[in-house]
Structure formats: C-alpha cells, structure tokens
C-alpha positions in Angstrom: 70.6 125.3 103.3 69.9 122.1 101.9 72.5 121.1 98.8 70.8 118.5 96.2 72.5 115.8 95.7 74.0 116.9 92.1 75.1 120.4 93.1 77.3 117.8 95.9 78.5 116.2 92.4 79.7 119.1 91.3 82.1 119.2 94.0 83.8 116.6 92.8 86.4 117.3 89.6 85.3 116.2 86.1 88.3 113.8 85.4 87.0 112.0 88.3 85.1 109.6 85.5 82.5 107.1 86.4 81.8 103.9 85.1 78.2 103.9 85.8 75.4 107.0 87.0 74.8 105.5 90.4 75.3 107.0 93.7 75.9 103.6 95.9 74.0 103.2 98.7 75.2 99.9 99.9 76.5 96.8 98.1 76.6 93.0 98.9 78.4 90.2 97.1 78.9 91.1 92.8 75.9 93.5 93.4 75.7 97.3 94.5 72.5 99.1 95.6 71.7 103.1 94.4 70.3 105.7 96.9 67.3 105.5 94.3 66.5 102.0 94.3 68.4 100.4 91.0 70.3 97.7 91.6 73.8 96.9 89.4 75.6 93.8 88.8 79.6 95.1 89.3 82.4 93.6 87.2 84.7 95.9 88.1 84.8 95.1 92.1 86.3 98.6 92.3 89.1 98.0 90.2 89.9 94.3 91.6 89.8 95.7 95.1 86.8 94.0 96.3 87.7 90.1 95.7 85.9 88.5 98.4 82.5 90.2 96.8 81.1 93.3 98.6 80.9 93.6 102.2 81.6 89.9 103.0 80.5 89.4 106.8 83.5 87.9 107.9 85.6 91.1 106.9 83.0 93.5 107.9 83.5 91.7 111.5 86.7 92.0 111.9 87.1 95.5 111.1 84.3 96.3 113.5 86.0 94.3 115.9 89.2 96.1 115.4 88.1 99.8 114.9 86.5 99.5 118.5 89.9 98.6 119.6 92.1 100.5 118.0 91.9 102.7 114.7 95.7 103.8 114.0 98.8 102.2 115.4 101.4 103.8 113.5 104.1 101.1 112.6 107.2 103.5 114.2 105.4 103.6 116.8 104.8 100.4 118.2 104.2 96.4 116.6 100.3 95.4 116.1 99.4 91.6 116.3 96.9 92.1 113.5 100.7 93.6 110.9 102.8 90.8 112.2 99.9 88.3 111.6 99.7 89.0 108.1 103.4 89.9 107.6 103.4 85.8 108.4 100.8 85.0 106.7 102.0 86.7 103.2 105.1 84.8 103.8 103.7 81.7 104.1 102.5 82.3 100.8 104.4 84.5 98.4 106.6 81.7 96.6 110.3 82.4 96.8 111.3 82.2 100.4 110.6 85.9 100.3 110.3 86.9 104.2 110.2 90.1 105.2 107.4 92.8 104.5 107.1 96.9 104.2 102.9 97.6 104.9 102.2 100.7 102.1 98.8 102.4 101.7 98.3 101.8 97.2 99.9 100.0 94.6 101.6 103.1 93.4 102.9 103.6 96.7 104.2 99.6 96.7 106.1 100.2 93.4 107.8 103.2 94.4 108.9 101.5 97.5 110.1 98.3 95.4 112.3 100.3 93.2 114.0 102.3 96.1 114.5 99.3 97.7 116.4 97.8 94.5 117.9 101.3 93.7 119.3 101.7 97.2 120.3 98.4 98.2 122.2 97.3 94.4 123.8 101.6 94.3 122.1 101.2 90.6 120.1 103.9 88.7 118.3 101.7 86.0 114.8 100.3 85.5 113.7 98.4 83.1 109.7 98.0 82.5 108.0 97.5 79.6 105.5 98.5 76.7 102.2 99.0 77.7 102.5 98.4 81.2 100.9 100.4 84.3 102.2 100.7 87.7 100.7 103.8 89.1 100.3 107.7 88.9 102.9 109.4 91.1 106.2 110.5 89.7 108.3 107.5 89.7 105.5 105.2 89.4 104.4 107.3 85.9 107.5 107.1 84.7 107.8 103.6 84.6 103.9 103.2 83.2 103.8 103.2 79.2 100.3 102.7 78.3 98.5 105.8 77.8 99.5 109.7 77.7 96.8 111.0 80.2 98.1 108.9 83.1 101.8 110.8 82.4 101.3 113.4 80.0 102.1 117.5 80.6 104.0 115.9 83.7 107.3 115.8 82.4 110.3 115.7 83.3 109.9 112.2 84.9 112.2 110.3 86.8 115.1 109.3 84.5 117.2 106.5 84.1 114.1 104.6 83.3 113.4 102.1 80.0 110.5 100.1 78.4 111.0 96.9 76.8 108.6 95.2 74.5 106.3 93.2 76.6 105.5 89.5 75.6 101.7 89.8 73.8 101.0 86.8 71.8 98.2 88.2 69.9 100.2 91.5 68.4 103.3 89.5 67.9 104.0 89.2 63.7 103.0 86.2 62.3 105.9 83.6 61.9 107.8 85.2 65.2 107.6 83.7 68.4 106.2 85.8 71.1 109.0 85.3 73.5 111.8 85.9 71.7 110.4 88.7 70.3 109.8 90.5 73.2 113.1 89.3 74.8 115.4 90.3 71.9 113.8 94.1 72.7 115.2 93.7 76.1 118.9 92.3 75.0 119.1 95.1 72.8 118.3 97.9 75.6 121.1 96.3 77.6 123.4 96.3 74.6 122.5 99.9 73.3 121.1 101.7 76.4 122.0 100.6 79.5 124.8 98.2 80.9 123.3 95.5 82.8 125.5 96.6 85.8 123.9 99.8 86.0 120.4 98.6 86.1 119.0 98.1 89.4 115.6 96.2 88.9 113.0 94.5 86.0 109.8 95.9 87.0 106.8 93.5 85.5 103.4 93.0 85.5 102.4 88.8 85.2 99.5 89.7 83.5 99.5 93.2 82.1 96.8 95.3 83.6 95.3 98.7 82.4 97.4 97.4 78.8 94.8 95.1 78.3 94.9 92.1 80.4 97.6 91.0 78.1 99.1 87.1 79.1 102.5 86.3 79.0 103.8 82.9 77.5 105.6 81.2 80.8 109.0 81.0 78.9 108.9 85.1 78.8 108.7 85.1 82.5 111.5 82.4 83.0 113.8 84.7 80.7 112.9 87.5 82.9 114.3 85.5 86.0 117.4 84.5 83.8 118.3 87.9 82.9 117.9 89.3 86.2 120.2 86.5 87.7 123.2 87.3 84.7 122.8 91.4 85.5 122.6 90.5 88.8 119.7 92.8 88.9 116.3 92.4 91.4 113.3 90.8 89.6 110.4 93.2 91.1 106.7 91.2 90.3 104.3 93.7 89.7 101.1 91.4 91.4 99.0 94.7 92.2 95.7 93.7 90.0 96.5 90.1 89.7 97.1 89.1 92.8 95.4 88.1 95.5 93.2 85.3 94.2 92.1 86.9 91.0 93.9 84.7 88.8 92.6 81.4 90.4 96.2 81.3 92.4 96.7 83.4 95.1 99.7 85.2 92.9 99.6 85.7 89.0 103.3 84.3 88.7 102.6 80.8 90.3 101.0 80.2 86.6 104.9 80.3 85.5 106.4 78.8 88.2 109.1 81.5 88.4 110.0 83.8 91.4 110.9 87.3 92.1 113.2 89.0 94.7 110.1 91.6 95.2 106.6 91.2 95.1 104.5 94.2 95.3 100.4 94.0 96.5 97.7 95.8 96.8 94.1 96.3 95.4 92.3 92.9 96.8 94.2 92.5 99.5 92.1 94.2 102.2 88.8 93.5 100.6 88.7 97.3 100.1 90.6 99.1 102.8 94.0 100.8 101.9 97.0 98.8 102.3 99.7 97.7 100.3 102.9 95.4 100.7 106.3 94.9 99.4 107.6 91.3 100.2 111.4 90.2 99.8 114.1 88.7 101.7 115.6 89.6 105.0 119.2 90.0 103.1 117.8 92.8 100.8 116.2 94.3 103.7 119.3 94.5 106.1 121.0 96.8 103.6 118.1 99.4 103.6 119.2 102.9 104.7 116.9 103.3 107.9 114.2 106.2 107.8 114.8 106.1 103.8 111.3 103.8 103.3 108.0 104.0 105.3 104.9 106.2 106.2 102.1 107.3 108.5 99.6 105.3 107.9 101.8 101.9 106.4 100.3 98.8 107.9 97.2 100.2 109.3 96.0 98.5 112.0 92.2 98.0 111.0 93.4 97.4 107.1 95.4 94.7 108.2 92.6 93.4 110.2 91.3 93.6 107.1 93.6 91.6 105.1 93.9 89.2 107.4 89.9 88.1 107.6 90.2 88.4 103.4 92.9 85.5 103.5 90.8 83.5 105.9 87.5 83.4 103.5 89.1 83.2 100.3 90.5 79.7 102.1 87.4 78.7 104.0 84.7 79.4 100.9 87.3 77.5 97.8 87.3 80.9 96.2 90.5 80.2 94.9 89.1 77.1 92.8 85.7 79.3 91.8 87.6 82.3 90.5 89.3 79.5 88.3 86.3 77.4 87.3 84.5 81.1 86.6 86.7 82.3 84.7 86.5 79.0 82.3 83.2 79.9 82.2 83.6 83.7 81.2 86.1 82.6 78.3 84.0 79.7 76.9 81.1 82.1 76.9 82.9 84.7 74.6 84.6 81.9 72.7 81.1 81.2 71.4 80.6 84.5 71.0 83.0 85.1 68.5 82.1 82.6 66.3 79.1 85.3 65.6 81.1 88.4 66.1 84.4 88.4 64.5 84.6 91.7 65.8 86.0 89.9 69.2 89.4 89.3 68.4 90.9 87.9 71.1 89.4 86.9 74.5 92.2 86.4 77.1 93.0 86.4 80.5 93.2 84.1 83.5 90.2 83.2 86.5 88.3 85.8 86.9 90.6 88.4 85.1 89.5 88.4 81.8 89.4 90.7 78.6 87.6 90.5 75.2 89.8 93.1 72.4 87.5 94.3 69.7 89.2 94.6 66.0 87.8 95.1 62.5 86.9 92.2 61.2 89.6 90.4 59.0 92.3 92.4 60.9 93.7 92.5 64.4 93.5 96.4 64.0 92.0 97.9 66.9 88.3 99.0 67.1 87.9 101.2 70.3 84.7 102.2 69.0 82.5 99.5 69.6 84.6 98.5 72.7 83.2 102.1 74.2 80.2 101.0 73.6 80.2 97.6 75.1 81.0 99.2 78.0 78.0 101.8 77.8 75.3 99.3 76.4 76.2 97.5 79.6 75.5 100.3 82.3 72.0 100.9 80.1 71.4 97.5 81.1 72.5 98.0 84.7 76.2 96.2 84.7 79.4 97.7 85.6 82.2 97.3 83.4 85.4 98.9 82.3 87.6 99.3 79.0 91.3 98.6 79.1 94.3 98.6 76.6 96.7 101.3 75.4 94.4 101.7 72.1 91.0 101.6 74.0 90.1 98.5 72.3 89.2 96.4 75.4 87.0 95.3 77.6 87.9 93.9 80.6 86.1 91.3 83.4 86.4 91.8 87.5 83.9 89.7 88.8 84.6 88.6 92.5 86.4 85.5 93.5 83.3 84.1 94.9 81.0 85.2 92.1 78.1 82.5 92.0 76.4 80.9 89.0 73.8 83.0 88.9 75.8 86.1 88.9 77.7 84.9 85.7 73.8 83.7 83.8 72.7 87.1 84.7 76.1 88.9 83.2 76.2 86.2 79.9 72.5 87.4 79.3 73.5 91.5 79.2 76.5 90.6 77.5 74.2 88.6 74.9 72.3 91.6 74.5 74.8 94.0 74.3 76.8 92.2 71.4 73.6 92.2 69.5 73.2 96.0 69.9 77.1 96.7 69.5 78.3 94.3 67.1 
C-alpha cells in the first residue's frame, strides 16, 4: 500500500515543530531544495550545525571516503587516525593549553560530561549557571538550562545542587547600573547565601547566550568569571556549543574576551552536520577521572570525525573565518538602518554571523513576542528560514553559514525589507 507523503508526517509527533512547510530534498550552500520544486534561503543552518554551508564537497568527500572504509570504530575498542587527528587538531586551537579530549554524540551530551568531569574530579556537588541560559534537554543538562518552562517543565525533580546567576545582558540591565557588576554581585551573593564556594564544583557559561537570545556579554563579565573560579578553586566550564566553531568570526566565542576555561564543551558545527561532540581540558583534570565513569557507543565516531576534520580544513582554506566576521557587519548595519524606521527593533546584537534583532514596544524595552512570531512567519511566506529565540519570545535570531556569499545576504536584506514592512 502506497502511504502519501502527509499520512508519513503524521508519523512524526506534533511537538516535533518546524520552521518552515518543506520536505527537503537536497540542499547546497545557504540554500535547501523541496521534493516539490521550491527553493528556501536557510538562516538557521540546522540550528548552527551546518557552518561550512550545506553539503560542502570537501566534507561530503571525506565522509564518502571514510564510510567505504569503516563506518563505526567504537573508541573502547580500538584508536582511529581520523579521532586522534582531530583530538590534535582541537588542541591546537582551543586557547588555554587545554589537551586532552572526550568525543560525545550532542551538546547535551558534552555538558553532562563537563560537569561530571568537574563533579568527580574536585568531590563537589555545586553548579553554578545562569539566568536565561540553555545547555540541553536531558536531566542534568535541563536542570542547569533557565530559559523557558517547556524545555524542563512537568520533569521535576531535577538534578539538585544546581543555581542560576544573573547573566551579564547589557540591554535589560537598569539604567545607571553597570552591566557587569550587576550580574556579578548576583553571583557573590549565591556564594554568600546559597552555596560555599568550596562546595561548588564548576561555573557553567554560555560566551554568548544562545536559545536566551543571543545575548553578549561585556568582556569584563567573562574575566570576573575566570577570577571567581580561580578564588573558589572551582572549574570554569565554557559553554561553546552554538558559538563555536567559526560562527562568531573566531573559531571559539571566548577568544572575543581573551579569557580561558578549564573545559570547553562543542558541538553543533563541528562536523558540518554529523553527530559529534567534544569536551576539551587538561591532561591533569583528566588523570583523576574514575575510569568507565565517562564515555559511550558511538563517542568519536569514526566517519563524524572524518567529518570534523575536512570542516576545520575548509573553514581555513576558503577565509570563512574572516567572512563570517565581515557578514555579520553587514547583517548588523543592515538592521541598524532598519531601526531608524522601526523602533519596534530594540536591540540588534550579536557577533559574525550569530546575530539577533529583539522586538519591544516602541518607547519601552518591554518585550513584543508578537510581531517577533511574525517576522519569523512572514519570512517562510517569502521562502526564508528563520527562528525566534529569547526567554520571552521576543527574538529573532540569524544563522547564516560561515561562507555565506554576498548574494545570499542581498537576497535575505530584500525579504527582511519586506517583511518589516508587513510586520512592523
């Protein structure tokens, strides 16, 4: 019996939500292809998992070229050249003299294995994340995410032993305060009325906040993270799973600040679109891991790191560190101009190509999710992919690729054009 393609549909939950209509057929570069024809300019790159642009050839190749070698060397099992490779090559890079890496399969997965690590190497039971922040949706992970109630709601109870800070946002910060110390004095007073410092194991934090709205940091924020951590003698764990990897114009969100971490967790853009994650930090912290206590079937994927490892090469070889940068100028000058029309645009922040517009009422900087919904929809009438963000729905964010071409970014300021008039 033939099944019509949306009977198939209905085989998939409803809380699965989609973006746009499409069923993708194929995709190259910042465009996707549906089995009926349409063709749709993505700003979403899966969630900042495609960086290099769909389907780049060089990455296609070398997970062709690896799949007809080998599909799963399990990393118990024996060492792959293709792991070790990029275990060198993420050292190389990661700044801190971090050098030793645990392959994961998703971000989540890469947090939960960062604050074992801390927990069990320090004998400490407290986090410490903050406001607004996201870090994934199983049980630890969840608890330590504070943006929304449907990505923890009706689940608990959650971990414990976990607390939320008030994360550096220059834009919500009162007038007359200074947006770093008024983030930071929320987390002196959890270690003075909640936690000792001695007891808490790890600072879990995103360098640019994610699903709470692309939110930036001031650099002093970070540098007071690093501080704290070293007085507490706690682990600094760098949350680099969406801003990593390029997207930011530097290969990691945190070489903005020019602070380090002890951890580093990654993910999303790494493999161009294949599962893998890593956790990278230093051979001393790793030597006191309890062994069998971390890893995982499929960890370090052979093909996923062949993956990863053609991603690096391209985003060196094609200067998409320096585009992603220059774009991204573009994408905030273009809204800047914007706004002078539509006061309804807030803010526009962000950095490269990782960029959000929040939508307020005019006269205020109190959220408007409304119209910021319908950004989003008035874009995917217009055949663009794009995605909201922030813990009041107010946002729209901006994934282009890292190698997104000028073209690309005329034909996205033309729907967005359009779409302000209709929206705004």
């Amino acid at each position: 019996m033939t099944v019509v393609a949306e009977d198939k549909k209905a085989r998939v939950p409803f809380f699965v939500g989609h973006t746009s209509p499409i069923t993708v057929d194929h995709a190259e570069g910042a465009w996707v292809y549906g089995t009926d024809g349409s063709k749709w300019l993505d700003f979403c790159m899966g969630i900042a998992v495609a960086n290099t642009g769909h389907a780049h050839p060089k990455v296609v190749k070398a997970v062709q070229d690896q799949a007809a070698k080998m599909l799963h060397a399990q990393m118990n099992m024996y060492y792959h050249q293709p792991m070790l490779d990029l275990a060198e090559r993420l050292c190389e890079i990661v700044p801190g003299n971090l050098d030793q890496v645990l392959f994961a399969n998703s971000g989540a997965e890469a947090v939960e294995n960062a604050v074992k690590l801390a927990k069990g190497t320090l004998r400490r039971p407290g986090v410490i994340a903050f406001q607004n922040a996201f870090h994934g949706r199983t049980h630890l992970a969840m608890a330590m995410t504070d943006s929304i109630n449907h990505y923890r709601g009706h689940m608990q109870p959650l971990v414990p032993c976990v607390f939320h800070a008030r994360y550096c946002d220059p834009f919500h910060t009162p007038a007359g305060l200074d947006p770093t110390a008024y983030a930071i004095d929320d987390l002196r007073r959890i270690l003075r009325a909640e936690i000792y410092g001695e007891d808490v194991a790890c600072i879990v934090v995103e360098p640019l906040q994610g699903e709470g709205g692309f939110v930036v940091p001031t650099p002093e924020f970070m540098h007071e993270l690093r501080k704290i951590c070293d007085e507490i003698g706690a682990y600094l764990v760098i949350d680099e799973i969406q801003a990593g990897m390029g997207r930011t114009g530097k290969w990691f969100c945190h070489e903005h600040y020019g602070v380090t971490a002890d951890i580093v967790t990654i993910a999303k853009g790494i493999a161009s679109g294949l599962p893998l994650a890593a956790i990278v930090s230093r051979k001393e912290i790793w030597d006191k891991v309890t062994p069998g206590s971390m890893g995982g079937t499929f960890g370090g994927n052979i093909v996923a790191c062949a993956a990863a490892l053609a991603t690096f090469d391209v985003i060196e070889e094609e200067g998409m560190l320096a585009n992603a940068a220059r774009q991204g100028d573009k994408l905030q000058a273009f809204f800047r101009d914007l706004q002078k029309t539509y006061p309804q645009i807030g803010d526009i922040r962000g950095k490269g190509v990782m960029q959000a517009i929040e939508i307020v009422k005019p006269g205020t900087r109190e959220a408007d999710a409304g119209p910021a919904k319908a950004f989003v929809a008035e874009a995917a009438k217009r055949n663009t992919i794009l995605m909201g963000a922030g813990s009041l729905g107010n946002c729209v964010r901006f994934l282009p690729p890292l190698m997104v071409t000028d073209s690309d970014m005329d034909a996205a300021f033309e729907v967005f054009t359009d779409v302000a008039k209709t929206v705004f």
